[in-house]
VMD Tcl script that draws the C-alpha trace (Angstrom):
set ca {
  {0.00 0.00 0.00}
  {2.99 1.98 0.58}
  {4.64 1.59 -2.93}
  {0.75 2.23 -4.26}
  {0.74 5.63 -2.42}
  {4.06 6.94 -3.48}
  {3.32 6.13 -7.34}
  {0.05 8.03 -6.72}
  {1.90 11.04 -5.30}
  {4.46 10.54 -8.95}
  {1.44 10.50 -10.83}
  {0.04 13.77 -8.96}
  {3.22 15.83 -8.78}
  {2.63 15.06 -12.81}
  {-0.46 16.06 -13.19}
  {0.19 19.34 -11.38}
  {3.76 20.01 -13.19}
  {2.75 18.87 -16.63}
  {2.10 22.65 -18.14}
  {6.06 23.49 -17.64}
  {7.85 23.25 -21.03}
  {11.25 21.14 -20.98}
  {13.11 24.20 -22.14}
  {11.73 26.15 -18.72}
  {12.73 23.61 -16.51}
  {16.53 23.41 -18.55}
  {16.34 26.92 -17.77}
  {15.51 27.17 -14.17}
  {17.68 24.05 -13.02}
  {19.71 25.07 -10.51}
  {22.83 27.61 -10.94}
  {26.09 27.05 -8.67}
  {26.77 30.57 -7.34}
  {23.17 31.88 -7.51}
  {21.28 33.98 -4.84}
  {21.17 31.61 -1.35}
  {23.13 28.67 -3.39}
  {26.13 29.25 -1.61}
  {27.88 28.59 1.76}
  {27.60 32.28 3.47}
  {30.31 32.79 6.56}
  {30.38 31.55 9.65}
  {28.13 32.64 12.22}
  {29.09 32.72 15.91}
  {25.12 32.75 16.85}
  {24.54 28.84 15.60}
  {27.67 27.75 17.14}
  {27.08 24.48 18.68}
  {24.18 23.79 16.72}
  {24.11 20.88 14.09}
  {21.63 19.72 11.12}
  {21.18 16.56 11.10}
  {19.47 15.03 7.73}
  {18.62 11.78 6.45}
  {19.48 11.13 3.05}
  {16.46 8.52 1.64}
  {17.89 7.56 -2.04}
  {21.77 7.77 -0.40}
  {20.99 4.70 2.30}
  {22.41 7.49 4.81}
  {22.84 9.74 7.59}
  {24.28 13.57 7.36}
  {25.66 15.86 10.36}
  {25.70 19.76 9.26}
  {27.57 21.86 11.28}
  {25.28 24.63 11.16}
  {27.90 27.42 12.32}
  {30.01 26.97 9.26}
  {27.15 25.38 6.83}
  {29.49 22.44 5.92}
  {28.84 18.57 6.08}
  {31.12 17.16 8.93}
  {30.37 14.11 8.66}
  {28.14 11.36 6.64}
  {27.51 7.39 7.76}
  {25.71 4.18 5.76}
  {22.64 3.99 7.74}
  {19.53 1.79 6.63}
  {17.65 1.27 3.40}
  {15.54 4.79 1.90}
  {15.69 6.76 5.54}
  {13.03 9.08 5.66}
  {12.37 10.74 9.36}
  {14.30 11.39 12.04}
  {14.45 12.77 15.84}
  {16.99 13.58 18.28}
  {16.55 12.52 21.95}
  {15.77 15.31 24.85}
  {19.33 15.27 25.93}
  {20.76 15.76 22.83}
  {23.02 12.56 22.73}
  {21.34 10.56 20.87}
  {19.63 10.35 17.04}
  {16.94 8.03 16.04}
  {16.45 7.26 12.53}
  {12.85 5.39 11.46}
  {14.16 2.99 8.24}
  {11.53 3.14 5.52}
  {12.64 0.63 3.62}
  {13.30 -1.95 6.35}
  {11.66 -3.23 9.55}
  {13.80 -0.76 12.36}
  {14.42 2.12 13.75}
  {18.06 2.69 13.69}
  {19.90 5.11 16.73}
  {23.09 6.71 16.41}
  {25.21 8.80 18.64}
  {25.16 12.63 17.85}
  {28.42 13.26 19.00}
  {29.87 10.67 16.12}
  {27.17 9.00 14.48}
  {28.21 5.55 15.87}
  {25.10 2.98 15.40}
  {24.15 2.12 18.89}
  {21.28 -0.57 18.20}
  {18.86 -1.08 15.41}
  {15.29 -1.43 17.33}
  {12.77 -4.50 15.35}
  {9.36 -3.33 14.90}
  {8.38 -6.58 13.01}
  {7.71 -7.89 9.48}
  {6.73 -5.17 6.90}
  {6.82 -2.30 9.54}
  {8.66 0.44 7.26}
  {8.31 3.20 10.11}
  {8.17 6.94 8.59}
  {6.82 8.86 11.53}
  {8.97 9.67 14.54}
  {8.70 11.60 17.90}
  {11.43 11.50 20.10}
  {9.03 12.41 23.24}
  {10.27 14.74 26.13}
  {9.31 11.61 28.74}
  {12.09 9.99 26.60}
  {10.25 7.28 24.76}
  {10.34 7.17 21.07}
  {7.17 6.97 18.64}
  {6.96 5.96 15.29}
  {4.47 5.02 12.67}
  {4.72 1.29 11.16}
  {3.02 2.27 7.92}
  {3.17 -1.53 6.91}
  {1.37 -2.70 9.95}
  {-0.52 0.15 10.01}
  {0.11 0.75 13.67}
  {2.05 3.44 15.69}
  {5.15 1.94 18.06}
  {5.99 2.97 21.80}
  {9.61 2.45 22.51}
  {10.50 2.49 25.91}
  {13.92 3.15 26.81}
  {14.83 3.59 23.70}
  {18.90 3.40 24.38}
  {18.42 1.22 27.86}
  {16.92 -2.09 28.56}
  {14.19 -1.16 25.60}
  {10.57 -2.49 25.91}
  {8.25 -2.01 22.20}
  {4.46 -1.43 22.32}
  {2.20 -1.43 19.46}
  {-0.83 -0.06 18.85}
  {-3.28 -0.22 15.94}
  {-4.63 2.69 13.75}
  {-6.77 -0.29 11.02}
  {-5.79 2.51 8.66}
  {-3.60 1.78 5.62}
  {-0.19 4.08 5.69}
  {0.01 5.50 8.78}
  {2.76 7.89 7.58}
  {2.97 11.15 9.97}
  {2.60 11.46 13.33}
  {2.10 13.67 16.32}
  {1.97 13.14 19.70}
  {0.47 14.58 22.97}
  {2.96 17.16 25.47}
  {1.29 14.41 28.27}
  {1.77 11.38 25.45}
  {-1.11 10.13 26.23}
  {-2.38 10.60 22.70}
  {-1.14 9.95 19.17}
  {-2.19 11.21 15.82}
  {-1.37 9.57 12.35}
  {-2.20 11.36 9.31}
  {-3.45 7.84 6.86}
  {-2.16 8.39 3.22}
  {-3.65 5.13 2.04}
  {-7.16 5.65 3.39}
  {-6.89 9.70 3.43}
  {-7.61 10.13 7.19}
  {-6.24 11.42 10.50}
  {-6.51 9.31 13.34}
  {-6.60 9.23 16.91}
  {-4.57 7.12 19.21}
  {-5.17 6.35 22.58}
  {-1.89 4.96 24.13}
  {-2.81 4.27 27.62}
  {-5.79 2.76 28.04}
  {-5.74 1.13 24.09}
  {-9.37 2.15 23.71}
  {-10.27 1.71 19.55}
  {-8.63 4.48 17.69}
  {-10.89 7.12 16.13}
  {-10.65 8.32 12.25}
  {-11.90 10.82 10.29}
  {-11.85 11.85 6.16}
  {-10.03 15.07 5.96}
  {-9.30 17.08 2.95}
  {-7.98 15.10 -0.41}
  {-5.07 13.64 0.26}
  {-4.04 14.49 3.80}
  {-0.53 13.89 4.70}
  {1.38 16.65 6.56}
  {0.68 16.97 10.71}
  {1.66 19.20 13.47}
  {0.04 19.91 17.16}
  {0.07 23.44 18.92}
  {2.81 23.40 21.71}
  {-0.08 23.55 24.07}
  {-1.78 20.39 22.86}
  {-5.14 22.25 21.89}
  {-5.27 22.31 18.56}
  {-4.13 20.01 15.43}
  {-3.09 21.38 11.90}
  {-2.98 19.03 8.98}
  {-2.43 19.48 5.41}
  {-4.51 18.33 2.43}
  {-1.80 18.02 -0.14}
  {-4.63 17.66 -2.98}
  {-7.02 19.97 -1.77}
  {-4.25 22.75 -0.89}
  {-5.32 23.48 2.67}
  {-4.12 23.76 5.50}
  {-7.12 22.14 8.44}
  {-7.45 22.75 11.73}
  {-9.16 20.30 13.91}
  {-10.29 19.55 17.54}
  {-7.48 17.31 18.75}
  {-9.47 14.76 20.84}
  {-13.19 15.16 18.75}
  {-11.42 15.67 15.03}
  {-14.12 18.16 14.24}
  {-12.93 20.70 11.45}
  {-12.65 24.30 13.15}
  {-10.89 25.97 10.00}
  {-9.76 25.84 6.57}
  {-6.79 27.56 5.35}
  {-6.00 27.73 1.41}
  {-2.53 27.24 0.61}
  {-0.07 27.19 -2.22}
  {0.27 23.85 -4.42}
  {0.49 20.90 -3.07}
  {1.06 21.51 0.55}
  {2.78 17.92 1.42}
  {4.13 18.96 4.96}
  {2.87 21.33 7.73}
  {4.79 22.76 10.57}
  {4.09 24.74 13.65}
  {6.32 27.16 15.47}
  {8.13 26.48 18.63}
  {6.28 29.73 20.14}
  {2.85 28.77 18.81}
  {1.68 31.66 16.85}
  {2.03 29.89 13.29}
  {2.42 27.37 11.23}
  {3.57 26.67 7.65}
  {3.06 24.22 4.70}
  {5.76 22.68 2.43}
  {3.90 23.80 -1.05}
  {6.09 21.06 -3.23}
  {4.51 21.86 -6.28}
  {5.11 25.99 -6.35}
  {8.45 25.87 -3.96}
  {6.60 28.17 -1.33}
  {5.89 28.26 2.24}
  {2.66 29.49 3.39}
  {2.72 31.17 6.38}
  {-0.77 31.05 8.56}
  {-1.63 33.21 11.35}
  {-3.12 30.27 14.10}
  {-5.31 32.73 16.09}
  {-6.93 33.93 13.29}
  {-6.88 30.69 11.07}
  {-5.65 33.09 7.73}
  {-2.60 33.33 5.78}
  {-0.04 36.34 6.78}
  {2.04 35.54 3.67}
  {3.68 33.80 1.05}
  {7.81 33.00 1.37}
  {9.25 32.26 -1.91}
  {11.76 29.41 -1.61}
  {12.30 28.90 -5.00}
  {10.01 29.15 -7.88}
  {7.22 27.48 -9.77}
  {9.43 26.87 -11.96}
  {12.33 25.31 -10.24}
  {9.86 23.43 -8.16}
  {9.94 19.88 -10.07}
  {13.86 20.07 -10.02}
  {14.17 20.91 -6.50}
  {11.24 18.73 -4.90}
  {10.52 20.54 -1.59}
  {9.75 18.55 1.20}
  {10.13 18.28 4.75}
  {9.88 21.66 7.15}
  {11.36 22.27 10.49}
  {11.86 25.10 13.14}
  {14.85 25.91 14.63}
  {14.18 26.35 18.43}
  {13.95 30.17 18.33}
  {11.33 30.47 15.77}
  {14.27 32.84 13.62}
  {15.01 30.20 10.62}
  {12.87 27.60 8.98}
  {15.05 24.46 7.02}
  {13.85 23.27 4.31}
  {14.62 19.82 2.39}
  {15.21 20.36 -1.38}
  {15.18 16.27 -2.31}
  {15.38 16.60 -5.51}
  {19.01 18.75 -5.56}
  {20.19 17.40 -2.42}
  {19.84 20.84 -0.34}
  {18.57 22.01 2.23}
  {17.75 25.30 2.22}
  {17.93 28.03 5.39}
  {15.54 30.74 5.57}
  {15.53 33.66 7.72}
  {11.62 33.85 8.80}
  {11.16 37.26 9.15}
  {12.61 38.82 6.01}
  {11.89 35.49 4.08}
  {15.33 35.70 2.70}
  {16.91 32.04 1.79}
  {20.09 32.71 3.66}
  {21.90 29.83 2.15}
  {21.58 26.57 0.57}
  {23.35 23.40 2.71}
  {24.42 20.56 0.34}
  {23.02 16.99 2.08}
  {23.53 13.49 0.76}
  {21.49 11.92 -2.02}
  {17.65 12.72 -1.88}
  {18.29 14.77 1.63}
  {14.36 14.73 3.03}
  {13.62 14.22 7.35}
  {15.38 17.08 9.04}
  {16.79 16.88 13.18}
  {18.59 20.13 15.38}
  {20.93 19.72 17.83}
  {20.67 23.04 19.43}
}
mol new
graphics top color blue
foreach p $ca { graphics top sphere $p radius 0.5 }
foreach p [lrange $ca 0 end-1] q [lrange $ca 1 end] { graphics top cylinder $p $q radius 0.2 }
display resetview
């Protein structure tokens, strides 16, 4: 169901790129040297801080040093990596193996494997929360379950709990983790998981094509995107009952809310935008320009994440192996990071 949902996504990213001649994308590939393609100078306010990325078509695992904007290391990892998380005291990296059956954790400080974790037959995790109580969750969108992982680097106990949706592939969980939420790209539909008592999980039908997920720091309110509707949704967390509907740019595959709460933004793959939505007033402040419509196929603009401070927003370019930095409130791309091959889930150390 997995394979079935990525070659719909192909066939929809060609649908929606189809009208762009081959001589416009020759023209727009990208330019070494160009406006944010570079490597700008050091700067002495992300000392300390590292990028980590995981490279999905390069079987691997990058470390950015995010001071200097070079690649200070790269390790083999597991087969097409997709998501990754980095553990509350910053020691520790877990990687969820797409194209396997674990999830695979490596030391920040050198990106030694410690232990590959077994979620079982088929389980190609995507998904992963590296909670503050220290237990790792992560989606099994073969089994179509979500996994608790205990003591994830100690004496490690695995729980698993249904969603009986096909390709659980995103995932959010509760400040109290008490509550999971998987956004179901086989059966379009976010669903509720109760991970204490194991009561039946609850689903709804959201938008066409739901896939990206984030929850308010506070825990009281959920934001999901509708890749092929181009909205961004806003939902009661524990009742799923639509509160607002945001329009977007194209094809908004991921969505991401601040660390400070005030808003969130969508990954628009299909126009190389971020749109930026106000979450008290459910309406979009603005558009930031990552790239271009026309670069968009080439680059193939994925995953979104904070940093801590709410100043920068990284941004995985798969398709060109970049990640680009941008500076939130002037929109500015500050610089483009070169990654591994096909360079997609996105980690800080801060």
């Amino acid at each position: 169901m997995a394979r079935r949902a990525e070659r719909g996504q192909a066939d929809r990213m060609v649908k929606l790129l189809a009208p762009f001649s081959a001589l416009a994308l020759l023209a727009c590939a990208p330019v070494a040297g160009g406006e944010g393609d570079g490597q700008a100078a050091t700067s002495t306010e992300l000392a300390g801080q590292f990028l980590f990325v995981a490279n999905k078509r390069g079987n691997s695992l990058s470390k950015i040093d995010l001071a200097t904007g070079e690649e200070v290391q790269r390790v083999d990892s597991c087969a097409n990596p997709h998501e990754l998380a980095t553990s509350p005291d910053d020691k520790w990296v877990a990687l969820a193996c797409y194209g396997g059956t674990t999830v695979d954790i490596f030391s920040t400080s050198d990106l030694a494997r410690l232990r590959s974790i077994e979620l079982g037959e088929n389980a190609r995790p995507h998904g992963i929360v590296w909670h503050a109580n220290g237990d790792i969750y992560v989606t099994a969108e073969g089994r179509q379950s979500v996994f608790r992982i205990q003591r994830p680097v100690g004496e490690m106990a695995a729980f698993e709990f249904a969603t009986g949706k096909r390709g659980s592939h995103m995932l959010a969980v509760s400040p109290d983790a008490r509550h999971a939420w998987t956004m179901d790209l086989g059966s379009g539909t976010v669903t509720l998981v109760d991970l204490l008592t194991k009561r039946a999980p609850r689903s709804v039908e959201v938008g066409d094509e739901p896939e990206g997920i984030s929850l308010s720091p506070d825990g009281k309110s959920l934001w999901v995107s509708a890749r092929g509707s181009d909205k961004a949704i806003e939902l009661d967390p524990m009742t799923l009952e639509v509160r607002n509907q945001v329009d977007t740019g194209a094809f908004p595959l991921r969505l991401a809310i601040r660390p400070q709460g005030d808003v969130a933004v969508t990954s628009d793959l299909a126009d190389g935008s971020l749109t930026v939505i106000d979450l008290k007033t459910a309406a979009v402040l603005r558009t930031i320009a990552v790239s271009s419509v026309e670069e968009a196929q080439t680059r193939f603009q994925v995953t979104i994440l904070w940093s801590d401070d709410g100043k920068r927003v990284y941004v995985a370019e798969t398709g060109t192996n970049s990640v680009a930095e941008v500076d939130y409130t002037t929109g500015k791309v500050l610089r483009r990071l070169k990654t591994g091959d096909g360079g997609d889930g996105l980690a800080i150390l801060d």
